[in-house]
N, C-alpha and C positions, 0 to 999 in steps of 0.2 A: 417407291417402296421405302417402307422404315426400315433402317439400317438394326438397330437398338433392337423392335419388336420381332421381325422379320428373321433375322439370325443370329444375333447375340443370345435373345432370352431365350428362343429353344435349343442352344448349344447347354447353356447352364442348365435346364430344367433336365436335360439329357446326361447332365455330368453329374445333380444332387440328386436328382431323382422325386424334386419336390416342386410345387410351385417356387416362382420367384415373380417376390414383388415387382409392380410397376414404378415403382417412384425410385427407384435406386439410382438412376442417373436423371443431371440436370442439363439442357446445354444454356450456355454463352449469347444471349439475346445478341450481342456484338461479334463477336468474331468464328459463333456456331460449335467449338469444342462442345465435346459432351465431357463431362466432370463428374465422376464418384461423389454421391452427394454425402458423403462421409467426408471427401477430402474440402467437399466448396464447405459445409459446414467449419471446418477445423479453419481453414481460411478467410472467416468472417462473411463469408457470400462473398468475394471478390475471387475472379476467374485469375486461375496459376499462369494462362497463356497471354492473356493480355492484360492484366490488371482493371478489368471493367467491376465496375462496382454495382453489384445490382440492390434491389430495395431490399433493405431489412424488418424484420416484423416490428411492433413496437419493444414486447417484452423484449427481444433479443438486442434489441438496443439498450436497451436500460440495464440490462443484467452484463451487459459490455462495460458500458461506463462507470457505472455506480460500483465504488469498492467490496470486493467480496460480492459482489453481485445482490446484495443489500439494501434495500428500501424497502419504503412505506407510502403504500398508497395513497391519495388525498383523494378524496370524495366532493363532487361540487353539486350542485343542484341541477335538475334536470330538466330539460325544455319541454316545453308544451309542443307534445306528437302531432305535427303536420296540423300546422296551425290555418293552411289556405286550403286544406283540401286538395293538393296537388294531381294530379295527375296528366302523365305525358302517354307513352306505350302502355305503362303500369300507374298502378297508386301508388304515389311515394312510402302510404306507410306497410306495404308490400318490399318496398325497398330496402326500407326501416331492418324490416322482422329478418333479408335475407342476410344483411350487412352484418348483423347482430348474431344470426345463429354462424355464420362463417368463422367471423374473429372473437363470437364469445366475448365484447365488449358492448355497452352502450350507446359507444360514439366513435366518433374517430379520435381519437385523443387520447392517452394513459397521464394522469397527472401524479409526480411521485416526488419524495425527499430521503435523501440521502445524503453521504459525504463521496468527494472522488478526489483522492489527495490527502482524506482527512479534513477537507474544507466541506462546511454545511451547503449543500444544493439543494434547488428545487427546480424540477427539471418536467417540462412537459413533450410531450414522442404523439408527433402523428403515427396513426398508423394507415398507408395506403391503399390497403386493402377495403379500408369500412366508406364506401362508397367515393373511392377515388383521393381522400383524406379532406373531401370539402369541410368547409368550412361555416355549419349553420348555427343556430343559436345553444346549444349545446356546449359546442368548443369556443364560443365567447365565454360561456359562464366559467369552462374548465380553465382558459388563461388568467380569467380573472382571480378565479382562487388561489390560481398558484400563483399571481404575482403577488397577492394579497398576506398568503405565508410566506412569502419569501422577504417580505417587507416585516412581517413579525415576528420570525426567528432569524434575522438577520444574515440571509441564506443568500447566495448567488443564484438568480435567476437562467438557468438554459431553456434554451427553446428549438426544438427538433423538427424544423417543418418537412411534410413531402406531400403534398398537395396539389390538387387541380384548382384549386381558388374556391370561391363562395359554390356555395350549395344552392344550386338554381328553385329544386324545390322548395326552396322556403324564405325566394323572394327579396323581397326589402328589408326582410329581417335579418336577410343571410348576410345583405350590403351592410347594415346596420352594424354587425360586429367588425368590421373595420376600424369606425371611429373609439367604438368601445374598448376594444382588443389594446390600439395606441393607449389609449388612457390607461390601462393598466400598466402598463411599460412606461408610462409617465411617472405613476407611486414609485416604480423598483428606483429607476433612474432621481427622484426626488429625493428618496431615503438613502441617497450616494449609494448606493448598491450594486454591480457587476452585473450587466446583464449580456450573454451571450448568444446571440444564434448559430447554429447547424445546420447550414444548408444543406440539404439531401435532394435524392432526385424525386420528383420535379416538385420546384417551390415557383409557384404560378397561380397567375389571376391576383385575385383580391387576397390573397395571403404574402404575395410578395408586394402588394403593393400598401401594405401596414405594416402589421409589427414584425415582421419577418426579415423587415432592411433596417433595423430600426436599431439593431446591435451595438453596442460598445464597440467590441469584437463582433465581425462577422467570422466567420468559418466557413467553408465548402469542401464536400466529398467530390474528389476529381471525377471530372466526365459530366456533374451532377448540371440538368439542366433548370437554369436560375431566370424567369422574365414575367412578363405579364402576359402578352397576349401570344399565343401559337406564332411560329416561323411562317405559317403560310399567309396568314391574318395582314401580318406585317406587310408582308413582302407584296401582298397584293395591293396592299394602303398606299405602297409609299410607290409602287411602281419600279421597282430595283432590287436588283439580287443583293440578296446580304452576305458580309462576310463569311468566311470559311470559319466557323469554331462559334458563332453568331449564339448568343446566350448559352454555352456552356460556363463550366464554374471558371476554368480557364481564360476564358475571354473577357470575364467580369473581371479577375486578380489581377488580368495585364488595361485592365483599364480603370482601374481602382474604386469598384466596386464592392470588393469583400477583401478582408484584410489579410487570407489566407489559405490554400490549399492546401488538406491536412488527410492521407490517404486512412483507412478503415481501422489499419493496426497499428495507429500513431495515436490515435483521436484522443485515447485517455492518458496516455501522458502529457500531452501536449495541452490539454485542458487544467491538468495539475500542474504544467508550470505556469501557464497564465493565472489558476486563481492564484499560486502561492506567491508572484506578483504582486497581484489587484489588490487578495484582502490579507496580507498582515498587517496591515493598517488599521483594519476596519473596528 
């Protein structure tokens, strides 16, 4: 029995005398609280009972970060729709349409510039909702653009992954933006320029194994799970139980993998004291 549907809402509907919404509480994928999703909002998505940090959408990330909640979007070019013809259960460009009417984006990716600090950024946000946050020829073209402004208004480069890795449906071209992806992180890094990653949960596959590790600065949302291939994958490969905390962002920091764990409601100051660091020089 649901606790929530079962006897809370028709206590309430018995006490306003009105319907009451279903989405009012959320629980805690970790430790099962149910939360006023008034109060998990007002506390960035992370749960008051244990500090788990669950995914954030893209906008709500960027409207976090970026001063006054301020930016401007960048526009990149756009891929040729399901270039192999895909299909597995469904047609990929079925997947496409549902990914799209969901999150009301065209990819998984939001590419935007602003200041946070007052320092110029250009900062790209998966988002994990638009089919897992893969990674197919789409969101190579969007990294490209943005490191591409970022190199010409002389902007600090962030990059926000939460991904499953490459986008199976579209193949060698999905594997394809890996090399691509690096080279553009090659320009920032060329034109001296800051570039920083945010690791969120999950940064995996073929996105942590490019330009996702590739940070000046790394950064990780605690708990946020950081690797390549699944825990099970592994674990059946090598024939041995893996450590206890095994690719969490925690187990990366104590083994000098990422240069920081930095919890939800720290993330923008702590980004404006690193650039006011990096670029008064620049």
């Amino acid at each position: 029995m649901n606790w929530l549907t079962s006897f809370v809402r028709p206590k309430l509907r018995a006490l306003v005398g009105k319907d009451v919404p279903d989405n009012l509480w959320d629980k805690c994928s970790k430790c099962e609280q149910m939360i006023f999703h008034r109060d998990l909002e007002e506390n960035l998505f992370v749960c008051r009972h244990c500090g788990h940090h669950m995914r954030l959408a893209a906008k709500k990330r960027l409207n976090l970060l970026f001063d006054q909640s301020a930016y401007q979007r960048i526009s990149f070019p756009s891929a040729v729709q399901d270039p192999l013809r895909f299909r597995d259960s469904r047609k990929y460009s079925e997947r496409l349409k549902e990914a799209r009417q969901k999150t009301q984006e065209e990819d998984a990716i939001i590419v935007a510039k602003g200041k946070i600090g007052g320092f110029p950024v250009v900062m790209v946000v998966f988002d994990f909702n638009f089919m897992g946050g893969s990674m197919g020829a789409a969101v190579g073209n969007g990294i490209l653009a943005g490191a591409e402004t970022a190199v010409q208004e002389k902007a600090a480069f962030i990059v926000v992954p939460a991904s499953g890795g490459a986008r199976m449906q579209e193949g060698i071209i999905s594997l394809m933006q890996m090399p691509r992806t690096t080279l553009a992180i090659m320009q920032v890094k060329e034109a001296k320029l800051p570039y920083i990653t945010l690791l969120t949960d999950p940064t995996t596959g073929g996105v942590s194994a490019s330009f996702a590790m590739l940070g000046d600065i790394a950064i990780a949302e605690p708990g946020a799970m950081i690797g390549f291939a699944g825990l099970r994958v592994i674990q059946q490969t090598i024939k041995h139980e893996l450590p206890k905390g095994f690719q969490t962002a925690e187990y990366l920091l104590e083994h000098g993998m990422v240069d920081m764990v930095v919890p939800r409601i720290e993330l923008k100051n702590k980004l404006t004291t690193l650039l006011s660091l990096i670029m008064k020089n620049t």
